[in-house]
C-alpha positions in Angstrom: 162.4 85.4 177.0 163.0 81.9 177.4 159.6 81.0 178.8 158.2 83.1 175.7 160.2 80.7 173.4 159.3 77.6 175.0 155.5 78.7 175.1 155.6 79.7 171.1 157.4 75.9 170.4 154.9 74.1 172.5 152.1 75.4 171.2 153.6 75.0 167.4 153.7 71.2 168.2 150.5 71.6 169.4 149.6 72.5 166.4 150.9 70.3 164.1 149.6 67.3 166.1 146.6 68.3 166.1 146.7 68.3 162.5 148.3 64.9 162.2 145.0 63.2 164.1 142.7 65.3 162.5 141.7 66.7 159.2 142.2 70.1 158.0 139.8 72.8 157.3 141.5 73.1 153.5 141.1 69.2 153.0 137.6 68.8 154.2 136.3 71.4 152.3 138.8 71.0 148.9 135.8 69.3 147.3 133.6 72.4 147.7 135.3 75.8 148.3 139.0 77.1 149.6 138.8 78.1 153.1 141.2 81.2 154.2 142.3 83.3 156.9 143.2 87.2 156.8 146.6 87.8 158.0 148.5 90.5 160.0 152.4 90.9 159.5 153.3 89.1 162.7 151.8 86.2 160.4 153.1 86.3 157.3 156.7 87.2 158.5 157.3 84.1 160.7 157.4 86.2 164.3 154.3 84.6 165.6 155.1 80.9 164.8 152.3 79.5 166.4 150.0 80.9 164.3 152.4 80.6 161.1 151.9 77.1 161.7 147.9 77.1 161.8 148.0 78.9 158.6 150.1 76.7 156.7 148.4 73.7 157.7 145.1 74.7 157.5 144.6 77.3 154.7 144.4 77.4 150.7 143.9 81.1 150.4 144.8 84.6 152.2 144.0 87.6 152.2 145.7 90.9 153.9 144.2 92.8 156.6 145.5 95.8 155.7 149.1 96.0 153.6 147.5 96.6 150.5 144.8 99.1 151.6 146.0 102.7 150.0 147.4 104.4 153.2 149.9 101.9 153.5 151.0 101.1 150.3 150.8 104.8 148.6 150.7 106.9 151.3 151.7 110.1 149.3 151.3 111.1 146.2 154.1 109.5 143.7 155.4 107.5 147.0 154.7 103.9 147.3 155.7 101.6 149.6 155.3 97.8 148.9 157.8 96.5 151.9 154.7 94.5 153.7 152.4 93.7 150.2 155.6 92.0 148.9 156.1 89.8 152.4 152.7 89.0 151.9 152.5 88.1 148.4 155.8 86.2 148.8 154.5 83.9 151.8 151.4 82.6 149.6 153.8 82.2 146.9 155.7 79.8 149.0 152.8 78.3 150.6 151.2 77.4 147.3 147.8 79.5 148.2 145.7 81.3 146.1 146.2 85.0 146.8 143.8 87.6 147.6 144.9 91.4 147.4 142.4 93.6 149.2 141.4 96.3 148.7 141.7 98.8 145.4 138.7 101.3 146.2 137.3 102.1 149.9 136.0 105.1 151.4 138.3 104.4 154.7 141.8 103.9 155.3 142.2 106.0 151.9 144.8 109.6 152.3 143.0 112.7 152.4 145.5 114.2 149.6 143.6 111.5 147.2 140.5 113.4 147.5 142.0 117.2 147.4 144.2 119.6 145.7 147.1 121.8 147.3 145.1 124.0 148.6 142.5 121.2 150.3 139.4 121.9 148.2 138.0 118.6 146.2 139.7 118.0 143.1 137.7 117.2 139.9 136.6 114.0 138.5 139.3 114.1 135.7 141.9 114.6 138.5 140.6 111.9 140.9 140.1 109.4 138.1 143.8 109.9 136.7 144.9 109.3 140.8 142.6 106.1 140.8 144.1 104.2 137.7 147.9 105.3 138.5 147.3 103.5 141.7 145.7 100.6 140.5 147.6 100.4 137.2 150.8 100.6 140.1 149.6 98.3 142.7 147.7 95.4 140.2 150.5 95.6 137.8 153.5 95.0 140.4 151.3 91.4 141.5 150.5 90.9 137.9 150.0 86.6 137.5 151.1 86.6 141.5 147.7 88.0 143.0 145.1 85.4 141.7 142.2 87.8 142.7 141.3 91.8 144.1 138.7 93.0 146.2 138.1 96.2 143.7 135.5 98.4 144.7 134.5 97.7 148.9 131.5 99.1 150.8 129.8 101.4 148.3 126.5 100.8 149.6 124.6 101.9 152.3 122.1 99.9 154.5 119.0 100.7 152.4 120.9 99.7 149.1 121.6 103.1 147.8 125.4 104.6 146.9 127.5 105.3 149.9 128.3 109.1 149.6 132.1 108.4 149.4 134.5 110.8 147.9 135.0 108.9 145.3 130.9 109.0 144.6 130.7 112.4 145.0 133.7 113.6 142.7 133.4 111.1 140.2 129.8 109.8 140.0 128.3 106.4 140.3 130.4 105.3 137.2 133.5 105.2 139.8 132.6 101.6 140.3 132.6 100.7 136.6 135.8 102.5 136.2 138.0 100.7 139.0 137.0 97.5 137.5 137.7 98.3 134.5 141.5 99.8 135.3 142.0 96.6 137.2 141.2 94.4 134.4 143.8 96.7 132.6 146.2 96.2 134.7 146.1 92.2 135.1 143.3 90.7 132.2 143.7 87.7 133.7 142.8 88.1 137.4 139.9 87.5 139.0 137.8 90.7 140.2 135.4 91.1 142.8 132.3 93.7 144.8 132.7 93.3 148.6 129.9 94.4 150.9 128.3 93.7 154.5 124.9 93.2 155.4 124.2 91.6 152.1 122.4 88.9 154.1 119.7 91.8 154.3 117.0 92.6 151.9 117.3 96.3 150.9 121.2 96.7 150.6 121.5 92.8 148.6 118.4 94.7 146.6 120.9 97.5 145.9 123.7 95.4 145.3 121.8 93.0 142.9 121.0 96.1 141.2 124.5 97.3 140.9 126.0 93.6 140.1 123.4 93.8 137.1 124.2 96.9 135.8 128.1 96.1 135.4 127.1 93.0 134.0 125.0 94.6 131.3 127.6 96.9 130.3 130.2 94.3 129.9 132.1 95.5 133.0 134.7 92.7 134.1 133.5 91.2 137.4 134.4 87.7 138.1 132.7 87.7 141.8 130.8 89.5 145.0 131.9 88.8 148.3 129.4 88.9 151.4 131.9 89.4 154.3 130.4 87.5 157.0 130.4 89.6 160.0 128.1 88.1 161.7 126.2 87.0 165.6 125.4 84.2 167.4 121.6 85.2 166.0 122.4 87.2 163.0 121.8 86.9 160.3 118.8 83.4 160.0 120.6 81.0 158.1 117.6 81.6 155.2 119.2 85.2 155.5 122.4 83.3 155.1 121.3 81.6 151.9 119.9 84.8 150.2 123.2 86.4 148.7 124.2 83.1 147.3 121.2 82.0 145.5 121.1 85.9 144.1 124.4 86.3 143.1 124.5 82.6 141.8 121.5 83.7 139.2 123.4 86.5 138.1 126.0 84.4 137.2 128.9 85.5 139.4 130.8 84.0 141.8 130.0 83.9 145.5 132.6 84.0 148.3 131.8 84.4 151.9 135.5 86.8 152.6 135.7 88.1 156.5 133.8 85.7 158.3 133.6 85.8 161.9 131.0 85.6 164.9 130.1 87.9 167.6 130.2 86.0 170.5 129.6 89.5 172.7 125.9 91.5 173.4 125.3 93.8 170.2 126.7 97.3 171.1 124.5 99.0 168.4 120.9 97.4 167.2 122.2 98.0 163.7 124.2 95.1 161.9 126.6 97.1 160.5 130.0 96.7 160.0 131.3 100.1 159.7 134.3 100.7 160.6 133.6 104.0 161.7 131.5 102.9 164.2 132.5 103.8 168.2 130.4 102.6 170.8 131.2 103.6 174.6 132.9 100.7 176.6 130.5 99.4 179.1 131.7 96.4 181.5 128.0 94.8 180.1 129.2 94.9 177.0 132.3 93.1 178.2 130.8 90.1 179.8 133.4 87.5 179.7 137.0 89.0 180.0 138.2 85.6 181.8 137.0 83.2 179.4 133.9 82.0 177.6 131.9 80.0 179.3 131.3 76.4 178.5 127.5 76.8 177.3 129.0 79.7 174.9 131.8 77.8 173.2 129.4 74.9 172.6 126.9 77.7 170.9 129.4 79.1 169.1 130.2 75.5 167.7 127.1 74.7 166.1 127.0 78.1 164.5 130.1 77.8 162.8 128.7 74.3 161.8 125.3 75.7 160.7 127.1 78.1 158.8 129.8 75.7 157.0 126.8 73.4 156.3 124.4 75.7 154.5 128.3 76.5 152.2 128.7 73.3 151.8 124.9 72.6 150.3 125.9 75.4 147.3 128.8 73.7 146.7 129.9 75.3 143.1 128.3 78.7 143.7 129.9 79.2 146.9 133.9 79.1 146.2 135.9 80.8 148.7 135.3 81.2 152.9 137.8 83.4 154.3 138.0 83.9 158.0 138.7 87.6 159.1 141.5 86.5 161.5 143.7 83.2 162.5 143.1 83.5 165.9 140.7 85.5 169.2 143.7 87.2 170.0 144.5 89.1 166.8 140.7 89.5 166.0 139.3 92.8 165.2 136.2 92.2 167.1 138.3 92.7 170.4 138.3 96.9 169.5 135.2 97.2 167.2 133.0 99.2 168.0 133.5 99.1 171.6 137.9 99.5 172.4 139.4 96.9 174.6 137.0 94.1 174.7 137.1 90.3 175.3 135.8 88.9 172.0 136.1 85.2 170.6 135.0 85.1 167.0 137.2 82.8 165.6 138.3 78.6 165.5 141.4 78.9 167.3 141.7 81.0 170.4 144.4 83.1 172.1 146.6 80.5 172.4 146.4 79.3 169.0 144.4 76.0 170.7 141.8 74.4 168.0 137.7 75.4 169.9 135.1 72.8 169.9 134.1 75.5 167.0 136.8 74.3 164.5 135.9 70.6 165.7 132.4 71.1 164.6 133.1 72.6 161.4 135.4 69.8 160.5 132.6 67.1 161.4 129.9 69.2 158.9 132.1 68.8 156.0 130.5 66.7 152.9 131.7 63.2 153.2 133.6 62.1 150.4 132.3 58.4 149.2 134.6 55.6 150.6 
């Protein structure tokens, strides 16, 4: 226990003199976009200090990996529990960040009593829309002026830029979307609301999405922003692809935030760039290649990516206003279970033991230079 203690305060001074010699990722960036983390409990509650630290010092904006997400906050029906949201909420409160709640409408991690009646048969659309704005009229409305902006309606698209299939599509129709932005906008006028997706970076599904971004748009439906996640490899997407969804988006006049950002450092287990979370891929020690470590010629790769990509943010500065890492550090990154379980992944800036990579170095050195 006491090697445990004395490992977590090293490596919090470790942290903060880091960031005494060096600039932050929130400072060098503050003249173009905010640059956040997702967080886990462990985080936001103060029992992993190391990377408490990191966050505070280096981010402007959070967002939740999963406390808001329906099964957790209204698991069933008229119970709600808001023990971990309000944790969360309350640490970017004190932390001055601007706070992202995530997410409203998803076709995963939702209860299957949200879909059916007593009897397990599919409710109607009345019935499902009357579920979907009691939640969001609950869950908006309790972070009302404390949330600054929702991830409404995630994933409803599939690769080839048509509607997912989802429950909610199939009960309630296409207009599902239209309708969770609007309850949201009910709920809190004065937030900012916002489409997430994956894969955007590819032609047919930003096609779709351009195409659904319009139509709201048209019909005076309350979207502030779209969000291309990010979940990227070390050779996908081009950084043209890169540039796609925020010269589109930009035209249609929204705003464009890059929201779960990290990078594959592992061989692809699937030859489709998905980011399903559905998706389970057999484990296969070549798919596992460096359990030890990464080796030098790696991290370095992995550097100037991250750089690439923070570069070609930085040149739409204005249209591009928020990056949002999908994890503070390797060791709580999703990428280590998905798809494959129980791999060695490395995605992130800081690594297992919270240590800065020549990855976080590299972005830092991209940043615009301010004039002297």
């Amino acid at each position: 226990m006491r090697n445990a203690l004395w490992f977590a305060v090293v490596s919090v001074l470790a942290v903060l003199a880091h960031a005494q010699n060096q600039s932050t990722l929130k400072d060098a960036y503050k003249d173009c976009f905010m640059v956040g983390a997702a967080l886990n409990p462990a985080q936001f509650t103060g029992q992993d200090q190391a990377e408490d630290a990191i966050i505070k010092t280096q981010f402007n904006t959070i967002s939740p990996e999963n406390v808001l997400k329906w099964e957790v906050v209204h698991p069933r029906p008229g119970a709600y529990d808001f023990s971990a949201a309000d944790k969360y909420v309350e640490f970017g409160q004190q932390n001055h960040m601007f706070i992202i709640g995530h997410t409203l409408v998803w076709h995963s991690q939702v209860p299957k009593w949200v879909f059916e009646d007593d009897k397990g048969n599919p409710v109607s659309r009345d019935v499902l829309l009357d579920r979907m704005r009691e939640h969001i009229s609950k869950v908006v409305g309790r972070y009302k002026g404390r949330i600054s902006g929702w991830d409404v309606v995630n994933e409803a698209l599939n690769e080839d830029g048509t509607m997912r299939q989802s429950p909610w599509m199939k009960i309630i129709g296409e207009d599902y979307i239209e309708k969770a932005f609007r309850f949201a906008h009910d709920a809190d006028p004065d937030v900012q609301l916002y489409y997430n997706d994956y894969s955007l970076e590819n032609d047919a599904k930003r096609k779709g999405a351009l195409e659904l971004i319009s139509k709201l748009k048209a019909k005076g439906v309350p979207i502030t922003g779209v969000g291309t996640q990010g979940h990227f490899h070390m050779d996908w997407p081009s950084i043209e692809e890169v540039e796609g969804p925020i010269v589109d988006f930009s035209k249609l006049g929204v705003k464009v935030m890059v929201t779960e950002l990290d990078i594959d450092v592992l061989p692809q287990a699937t030859q489709s760039q998905t980011a399903d979370v559905s998706l389970k891929v057999a484990a296969d020690p070549k798919l596992n290649p460096y359990p030890n470590g990464l080796p030098e010629a790696v991290q370095q790769a992995l550097a100037k990516r991250y750089a690439d990509l923070f570069g070609t943010y930085a040149k739409h500065c204005g249209a591009v206003t928020r990056v949002t890492l999908w994890g503070v550090t390797d060791k709580d990154s999703w990428k280590n279970n998905w798809p494959v379980r129980d791999r060695t992944n490395y995605p992130l800036l800081f690594d297992r033991n919270a240590k800065p990579k020549p990855a976080f170095d590299a972005v830092i050195q991209r940043a615009p230079k301010r004039p002297s």
